[in-house]
C-alpha positions in Angstrom: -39.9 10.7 -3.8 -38.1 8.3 -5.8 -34.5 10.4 -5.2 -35.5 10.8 -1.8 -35.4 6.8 -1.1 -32.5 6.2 -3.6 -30.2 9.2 -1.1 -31.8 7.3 1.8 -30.8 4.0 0.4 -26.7 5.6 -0.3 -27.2 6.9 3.1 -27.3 4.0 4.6 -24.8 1.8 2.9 -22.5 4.7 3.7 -23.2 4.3 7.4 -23.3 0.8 7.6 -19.5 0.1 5.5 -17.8 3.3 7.4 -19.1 2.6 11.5 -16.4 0.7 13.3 -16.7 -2.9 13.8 -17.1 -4.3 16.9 -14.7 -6.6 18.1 -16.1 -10.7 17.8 -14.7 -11.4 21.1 -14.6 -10.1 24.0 -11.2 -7.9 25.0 -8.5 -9.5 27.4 -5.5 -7.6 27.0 -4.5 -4.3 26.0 -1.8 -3.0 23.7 -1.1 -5.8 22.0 -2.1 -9.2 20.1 -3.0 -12.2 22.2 -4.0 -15.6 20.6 -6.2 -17.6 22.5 -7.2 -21.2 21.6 -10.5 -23.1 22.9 -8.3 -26.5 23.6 -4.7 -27.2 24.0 -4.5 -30.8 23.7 -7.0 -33.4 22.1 -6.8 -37.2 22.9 -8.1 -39.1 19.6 -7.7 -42.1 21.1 -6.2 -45.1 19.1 -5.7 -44.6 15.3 -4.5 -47.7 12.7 -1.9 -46.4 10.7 -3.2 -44.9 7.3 -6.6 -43.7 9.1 -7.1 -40.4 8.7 -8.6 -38.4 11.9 -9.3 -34.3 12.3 -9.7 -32.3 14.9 -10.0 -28.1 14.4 -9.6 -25.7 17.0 -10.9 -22.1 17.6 -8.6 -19.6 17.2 -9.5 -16.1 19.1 -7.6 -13.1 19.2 -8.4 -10.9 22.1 -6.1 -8.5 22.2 -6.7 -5.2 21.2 -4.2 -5.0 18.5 -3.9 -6.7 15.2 -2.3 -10.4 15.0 -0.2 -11.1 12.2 2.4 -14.3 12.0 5.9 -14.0 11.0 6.1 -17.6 10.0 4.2 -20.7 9.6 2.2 -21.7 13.2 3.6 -24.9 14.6 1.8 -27.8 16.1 3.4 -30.4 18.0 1.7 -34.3 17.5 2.7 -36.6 20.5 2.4 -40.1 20.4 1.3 -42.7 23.1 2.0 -42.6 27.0 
């Protein structure tokens, strides 16, 4: 009995790490990598000089290929209007 549940137990850890995962979101395009972001600009409103302020994005591939970056991502700060 005990071997029995111990086989089960490998069984199942076996199933669980080899199944293939599901994809997090939801697939737009196909054959290739496709970065999608939740926001593309963000008004902090005014800032003194020295104050630190954060804002974070969400970052969503949904393609059906893997995304890899050839070089640093750059992000473009404008100031005033």
């Amino acid at each position: 009995m005990l071997i029995g549940g111990g086989l089960l137990l490998v069984a199942g850890a076996i199933f669980a790490f080899t199944r293939p995962s599901q994809p997090k979101a939801p697939i737009e395009v196909t054959g290739a990598p496709n970065l999608k972001v939740d926001r593309e600009e963000v008004d902090l409103g005014d800032a003194k000089l020295g104050q630190t302020v954060e804002v974070s994005f969400q970052l969503t591939n949904v393609g059906d290929q893997a995304l890899r970056f050839s070089e640093a991502p750059y992000i473009e700060v404008k100031e005033g209007c």
